[in-house]
C-alpha positions as CSV (number, residue, x, y, z in Angstrom):
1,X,0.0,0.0,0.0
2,X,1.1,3.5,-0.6
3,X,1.7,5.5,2.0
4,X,-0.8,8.5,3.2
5,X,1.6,11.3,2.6
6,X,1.7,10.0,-1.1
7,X,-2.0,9.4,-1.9
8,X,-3.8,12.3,-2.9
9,X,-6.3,14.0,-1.1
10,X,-9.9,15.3,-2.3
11,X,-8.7,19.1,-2.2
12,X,-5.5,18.1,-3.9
13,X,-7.4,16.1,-6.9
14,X,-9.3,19.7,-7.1
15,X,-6.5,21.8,-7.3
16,X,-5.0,19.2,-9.7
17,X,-7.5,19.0,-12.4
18,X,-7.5,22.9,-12.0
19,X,-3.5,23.1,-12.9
20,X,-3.2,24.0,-16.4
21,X,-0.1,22.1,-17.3
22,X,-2.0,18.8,-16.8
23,X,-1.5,16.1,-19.2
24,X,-3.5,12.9,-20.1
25,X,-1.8,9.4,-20.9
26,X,-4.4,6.4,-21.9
27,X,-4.2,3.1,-22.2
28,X,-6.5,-0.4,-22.3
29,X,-5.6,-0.5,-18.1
30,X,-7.2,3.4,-17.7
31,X,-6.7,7.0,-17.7
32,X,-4.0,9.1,-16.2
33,X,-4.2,12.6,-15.7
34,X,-1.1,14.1,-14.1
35,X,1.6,16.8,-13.9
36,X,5.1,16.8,-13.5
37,X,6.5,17.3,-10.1
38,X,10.1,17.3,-8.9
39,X,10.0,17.3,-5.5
40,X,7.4,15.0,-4.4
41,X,5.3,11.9,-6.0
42,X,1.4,11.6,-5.7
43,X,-0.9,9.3,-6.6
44,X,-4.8,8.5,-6.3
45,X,-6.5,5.9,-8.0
46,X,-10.0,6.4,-8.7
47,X,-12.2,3.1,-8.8
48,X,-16.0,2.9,-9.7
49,X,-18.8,1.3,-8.3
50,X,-20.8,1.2,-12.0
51,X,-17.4,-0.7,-13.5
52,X,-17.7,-3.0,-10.5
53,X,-20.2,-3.6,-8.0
54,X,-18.0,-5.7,-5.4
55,X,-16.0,-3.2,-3.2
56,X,-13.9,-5.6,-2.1
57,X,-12.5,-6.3,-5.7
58,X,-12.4,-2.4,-6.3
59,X,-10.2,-2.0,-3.2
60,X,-8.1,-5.0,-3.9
61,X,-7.2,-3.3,-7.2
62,X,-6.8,0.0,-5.5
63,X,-4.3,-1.5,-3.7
64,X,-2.2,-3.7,-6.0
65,X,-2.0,-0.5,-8.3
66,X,-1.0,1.7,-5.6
67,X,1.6,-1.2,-4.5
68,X,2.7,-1.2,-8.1
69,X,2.9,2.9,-8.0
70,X,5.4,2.6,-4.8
71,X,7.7,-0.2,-6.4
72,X,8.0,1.9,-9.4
73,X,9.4,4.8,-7.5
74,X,12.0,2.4,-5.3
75,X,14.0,2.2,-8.6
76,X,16.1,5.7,-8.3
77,X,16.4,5.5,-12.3
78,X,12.6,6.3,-12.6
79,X,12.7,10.4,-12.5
80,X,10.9,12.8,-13.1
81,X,8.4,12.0,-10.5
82,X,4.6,12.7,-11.4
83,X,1.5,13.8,-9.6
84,X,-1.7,12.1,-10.9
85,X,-4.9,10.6,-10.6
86,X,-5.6,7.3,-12.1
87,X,-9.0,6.2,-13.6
88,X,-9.3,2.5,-13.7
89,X,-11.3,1.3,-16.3
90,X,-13.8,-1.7,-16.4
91,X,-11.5,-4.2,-18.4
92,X,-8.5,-3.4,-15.6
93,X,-10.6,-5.9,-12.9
94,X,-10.4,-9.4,-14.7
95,X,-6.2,-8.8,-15.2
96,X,-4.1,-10.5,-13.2
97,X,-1.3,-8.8,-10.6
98,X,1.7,-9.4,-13.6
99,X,-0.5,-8.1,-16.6
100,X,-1.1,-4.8,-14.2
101,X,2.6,-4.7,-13.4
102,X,3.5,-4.3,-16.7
103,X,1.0,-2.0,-18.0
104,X,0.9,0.3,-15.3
105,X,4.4,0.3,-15.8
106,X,4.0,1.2,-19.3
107,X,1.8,3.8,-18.5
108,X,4.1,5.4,-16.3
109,X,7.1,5.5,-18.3
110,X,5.0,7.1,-21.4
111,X,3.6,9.4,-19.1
112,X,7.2,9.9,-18.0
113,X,8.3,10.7,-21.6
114,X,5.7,13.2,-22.3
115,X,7.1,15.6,-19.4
């Protein structure tokens, strides 16, 4: 699990879909909206209840991605750091923990490339 200081509160997903230098990466796993950040890394992953009723398969998600997120980030070769908010779409549920690896991975380094 990710740490609280590094998950994203509700007034800091505001004030992050406010910033104007956000940017959008997509892929078949979800959406990521996020900003370049050099000093600190952020992350909330938004999960919902019409993609999948079960809460306790939306949190299990929710937590694999964030543990995924944190991993990512141990490596000291993965810089610049982001700030984003991930929307998980409905085909992301039915994957299994090494198919998310990798394309959460993927995901991050493209979004990584466009800053």
């Amino acid at each position: 699990m990710l740490p609280s200081n590094e998950r994203l509160t509700r007034a800091q997903c505001s004030l992050l879909l406010k910033t104007p230098s956000l940017k959008v990466v997509f892929s078949s796993l979800g959406t990521l909206k996020y900003t370049k950040n050099t000093t600190n890394k952020g992350l909330s992953v938004i999960t919902g209840s019409k993609q999948q009723k079960k809460a306790v398969l939306r949190n299990k998600l929710r937590r694999q991605l964030y543990t995924i997120f944190r991993n990512y980030y141990n490596n000291p070769v993965n810089t610049p750091l982001v700030v984003g908010m991930f929307y998980v779409s409905k085909h992301s549920y039915g994957m299994s923990f090494e198919e998310l690896n990798i394309q959460f991975c993927a995901l991050l380094t493209k979004a990584q490339k466009n800053t």
